[in-house]
KOLMAR-271792 format. One record per residue: residue in three letters; x, y, z of N, C-alpha, C in turn. Coordinates in steps of 0.05 Angstrom, whole numbers, plus 5000, padded with zeros to 4 digits. Layout:
! KOLMAR-271792
ALAXYZXYZXYZ;...
//
This chain:
! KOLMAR-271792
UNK402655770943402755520957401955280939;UNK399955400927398855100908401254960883;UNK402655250873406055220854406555000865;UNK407255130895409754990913408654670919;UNK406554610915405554390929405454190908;UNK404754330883405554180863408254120851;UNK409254310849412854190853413853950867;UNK412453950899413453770909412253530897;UNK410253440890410353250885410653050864;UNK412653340845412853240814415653160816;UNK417453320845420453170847421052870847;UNK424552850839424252620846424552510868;UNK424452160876423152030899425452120919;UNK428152060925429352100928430052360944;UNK430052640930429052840936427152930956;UNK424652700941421852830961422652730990;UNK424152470990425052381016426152551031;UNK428052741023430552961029428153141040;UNK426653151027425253401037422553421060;UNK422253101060420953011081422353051107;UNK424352991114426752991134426853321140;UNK427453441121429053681119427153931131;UNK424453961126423054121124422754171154;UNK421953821172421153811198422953921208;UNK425453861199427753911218428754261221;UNK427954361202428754621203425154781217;UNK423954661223421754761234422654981265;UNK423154821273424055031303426955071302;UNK428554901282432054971288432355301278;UNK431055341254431155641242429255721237;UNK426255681253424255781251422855821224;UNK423155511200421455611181419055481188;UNK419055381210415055311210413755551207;UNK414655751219412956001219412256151192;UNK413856011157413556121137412555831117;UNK413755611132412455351110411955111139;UNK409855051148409554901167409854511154;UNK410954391170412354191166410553951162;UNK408453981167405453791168405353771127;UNK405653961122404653971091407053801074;UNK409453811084411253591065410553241072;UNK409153321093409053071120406952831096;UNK405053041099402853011082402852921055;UNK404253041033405453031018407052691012;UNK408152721030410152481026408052231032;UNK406752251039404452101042402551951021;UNK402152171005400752170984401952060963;UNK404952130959406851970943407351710959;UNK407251640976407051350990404651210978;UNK402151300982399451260966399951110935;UNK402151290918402251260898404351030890;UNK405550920907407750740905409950760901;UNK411151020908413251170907415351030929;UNK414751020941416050890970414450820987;UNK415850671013413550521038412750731052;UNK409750631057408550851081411350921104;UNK411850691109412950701132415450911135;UNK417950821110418851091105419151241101;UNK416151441101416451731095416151801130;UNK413651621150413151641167415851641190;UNK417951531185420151481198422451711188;UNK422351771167425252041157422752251170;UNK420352231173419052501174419652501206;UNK418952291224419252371255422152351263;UNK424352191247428252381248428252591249;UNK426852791218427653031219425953201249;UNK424053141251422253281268424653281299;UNK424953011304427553011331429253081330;UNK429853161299433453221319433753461310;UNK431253591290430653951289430754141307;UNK428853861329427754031357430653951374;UNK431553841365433553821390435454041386;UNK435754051357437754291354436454591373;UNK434354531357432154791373432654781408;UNK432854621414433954641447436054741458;UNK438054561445440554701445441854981433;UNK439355101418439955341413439555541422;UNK437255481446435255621460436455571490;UNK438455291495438855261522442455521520;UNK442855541490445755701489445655941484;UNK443456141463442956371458440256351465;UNK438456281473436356341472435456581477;UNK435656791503434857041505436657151484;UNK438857201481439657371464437757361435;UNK437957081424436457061400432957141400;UNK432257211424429557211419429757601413;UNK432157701421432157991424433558061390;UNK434057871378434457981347431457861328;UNK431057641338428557571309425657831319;UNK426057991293423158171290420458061300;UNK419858201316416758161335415058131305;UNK415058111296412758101269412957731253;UNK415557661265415957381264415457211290;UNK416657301307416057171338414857371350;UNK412857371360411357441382412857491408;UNK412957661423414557601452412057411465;UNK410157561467407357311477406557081471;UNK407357041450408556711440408956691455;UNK412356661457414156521468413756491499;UNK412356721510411956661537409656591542;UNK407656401515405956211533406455971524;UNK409255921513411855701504412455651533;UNK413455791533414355771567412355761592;UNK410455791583408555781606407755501605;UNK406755411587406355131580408254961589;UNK410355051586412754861591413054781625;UNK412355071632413255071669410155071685;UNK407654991658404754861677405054551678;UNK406654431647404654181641408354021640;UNK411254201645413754011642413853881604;UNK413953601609414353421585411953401570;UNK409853401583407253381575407153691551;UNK408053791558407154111547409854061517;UNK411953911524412353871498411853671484;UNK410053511482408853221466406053491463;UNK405353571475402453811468402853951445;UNK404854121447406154281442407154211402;UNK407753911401408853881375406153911360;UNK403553941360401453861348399954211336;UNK400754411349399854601341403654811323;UNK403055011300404155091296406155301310;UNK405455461321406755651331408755531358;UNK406755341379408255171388411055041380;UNK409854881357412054741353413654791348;UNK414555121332416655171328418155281353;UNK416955451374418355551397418455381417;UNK417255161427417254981443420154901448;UNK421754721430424454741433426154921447;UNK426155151438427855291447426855401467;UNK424255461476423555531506423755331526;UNK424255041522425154831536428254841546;UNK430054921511431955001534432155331544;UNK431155511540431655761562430655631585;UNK428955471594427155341617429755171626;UNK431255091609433555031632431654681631;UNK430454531613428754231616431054091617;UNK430953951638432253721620433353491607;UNK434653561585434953441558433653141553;UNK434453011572433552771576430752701571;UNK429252941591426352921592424753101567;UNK426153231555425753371536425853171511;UNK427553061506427952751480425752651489;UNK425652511506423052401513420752351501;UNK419852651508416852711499417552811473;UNK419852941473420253041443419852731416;UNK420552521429420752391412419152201402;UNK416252191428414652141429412352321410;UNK412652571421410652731398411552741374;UNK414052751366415152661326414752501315;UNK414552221332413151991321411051991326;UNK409052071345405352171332405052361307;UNK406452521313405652721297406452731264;UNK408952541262409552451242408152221218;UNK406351961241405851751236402751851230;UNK401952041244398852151237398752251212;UNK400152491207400252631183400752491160;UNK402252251153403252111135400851901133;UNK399451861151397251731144395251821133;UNK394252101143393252241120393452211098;UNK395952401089396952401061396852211051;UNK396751881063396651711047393351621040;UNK392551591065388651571055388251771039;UNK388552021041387652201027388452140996;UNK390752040989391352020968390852260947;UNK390252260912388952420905387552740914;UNK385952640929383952830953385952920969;UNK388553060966390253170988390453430995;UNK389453590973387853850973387053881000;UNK384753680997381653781029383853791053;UNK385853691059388153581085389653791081;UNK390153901060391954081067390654421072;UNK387654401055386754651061386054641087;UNK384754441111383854391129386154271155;UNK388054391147390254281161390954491194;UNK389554671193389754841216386854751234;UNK385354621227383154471245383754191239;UNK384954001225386753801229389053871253;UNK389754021253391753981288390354081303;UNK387554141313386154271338385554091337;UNK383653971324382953551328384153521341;UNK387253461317388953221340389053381357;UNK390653581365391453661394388653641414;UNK386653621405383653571417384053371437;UNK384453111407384452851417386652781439;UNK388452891430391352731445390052831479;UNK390453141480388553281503387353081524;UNK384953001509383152861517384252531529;UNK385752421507387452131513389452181546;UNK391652431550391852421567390152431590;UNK388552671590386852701609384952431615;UNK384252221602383652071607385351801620;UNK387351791611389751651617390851781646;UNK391152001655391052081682388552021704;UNK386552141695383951971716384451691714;UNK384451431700384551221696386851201730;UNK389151291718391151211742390751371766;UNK389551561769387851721799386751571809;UNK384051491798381851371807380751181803;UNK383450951780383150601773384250451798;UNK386350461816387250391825385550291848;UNK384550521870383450371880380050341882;UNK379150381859376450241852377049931853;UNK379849891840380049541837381249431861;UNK383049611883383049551912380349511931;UNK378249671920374749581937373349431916;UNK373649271901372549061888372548861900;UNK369648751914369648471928370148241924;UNK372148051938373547891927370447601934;UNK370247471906368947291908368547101924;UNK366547051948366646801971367546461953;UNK368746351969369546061958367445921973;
//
């Protein structure tokens, strides 16, 4: 991994772009998150942003493209073969119990469970395609899909870019870097739901000042 990590960032700019895009996108379309997870080019491209290679902004933007329209493929592959394809990839690569707490997530939490869902590994790659066997949809599936690519894109590349140099510690620490975030985000909705439960009418019994 450390070869590979250094390769990437000795390519050229151009390239590293290609591979920013490319990596996310093949994450759930052909399941290489499950052999190179897509956070580490994310990161990466970051760090060469750091270095003046290109704008923060566009590694953070080719990185949440590839991430959308990977997963979308991943939908549509899952809403067209999906059972069949889960009965050829080797249980030693997919989990059947994965996939069916892919799907469980999907049919507790809907859209929510895919914006959740992009932040942890194993998720993110089956999420897609258990959205389409779940029959989601598509509509509401882009959605959140496109909402979690651009968090999850715009976080990671910020990393990589503070981190600069120091990209080591982010990338060795990158499997408790997404329990965080998925912590935090967790926590943001869940707080963003009580807010609209029980804001509303706290500010309906707020006494209106005598004139």
């Amino acid at each position: 991994m450390n070869f590979l990590v250094s390769r990437l960032l000795s390519v050229p700019s151009l390239l590293a772009l290609v591979l920013v895009f490319a990596l996310p996108a093949l994450e759930a379309s052909i399941f290489l998150g499950f052999i190179f997870p897509g956070e580490t080019v994310v990161v990466l491209g970051g760090v060469l942003a750091s270095q003046g290679r290109f704008p923060v902004w566009l590694v953070g933007g080719v990185a949440a493209l590839g991430a959308i329209l990977g997963d979308s493929v991943g939908y549509w592959v899952g809403a067209r073969y999906g059972p069949w394809l889960m009965k050829k990839i080797p249980p030693r690569l997919v989990k059947p119990e994965a996939l069916d707490k892919a799907i469980d997530l999907l049919r507790r939490r809907g859209g929510l469970g895919v914006f959740i869902g992009r932040f942890t590994t194993v998720l993110r790659v089956l999420i897609p395609g258990a959205a389409g066997i779940a029959h989601m949809r598509y509509r509401r599936f882009l959605f959140f899909n496109a909402l979690g690519g651009i968090c999850w894109a715009g976080i990671y590349t910020a990393l990589g870019y503070v981190a600069g140099a120091n990209y080591a510690a982010v990338l060795k620490d990158a499997s408790t870097t997404s329990e965080v975030i998925l912590a935090a985000v967790v926590v943001l909705f869940f707080g963003v739901g009580l807010y609209r439960h029980f804001g509303p009418p706290l500010r309906r019994h707020r006494r209106v000042p005598e004139e």
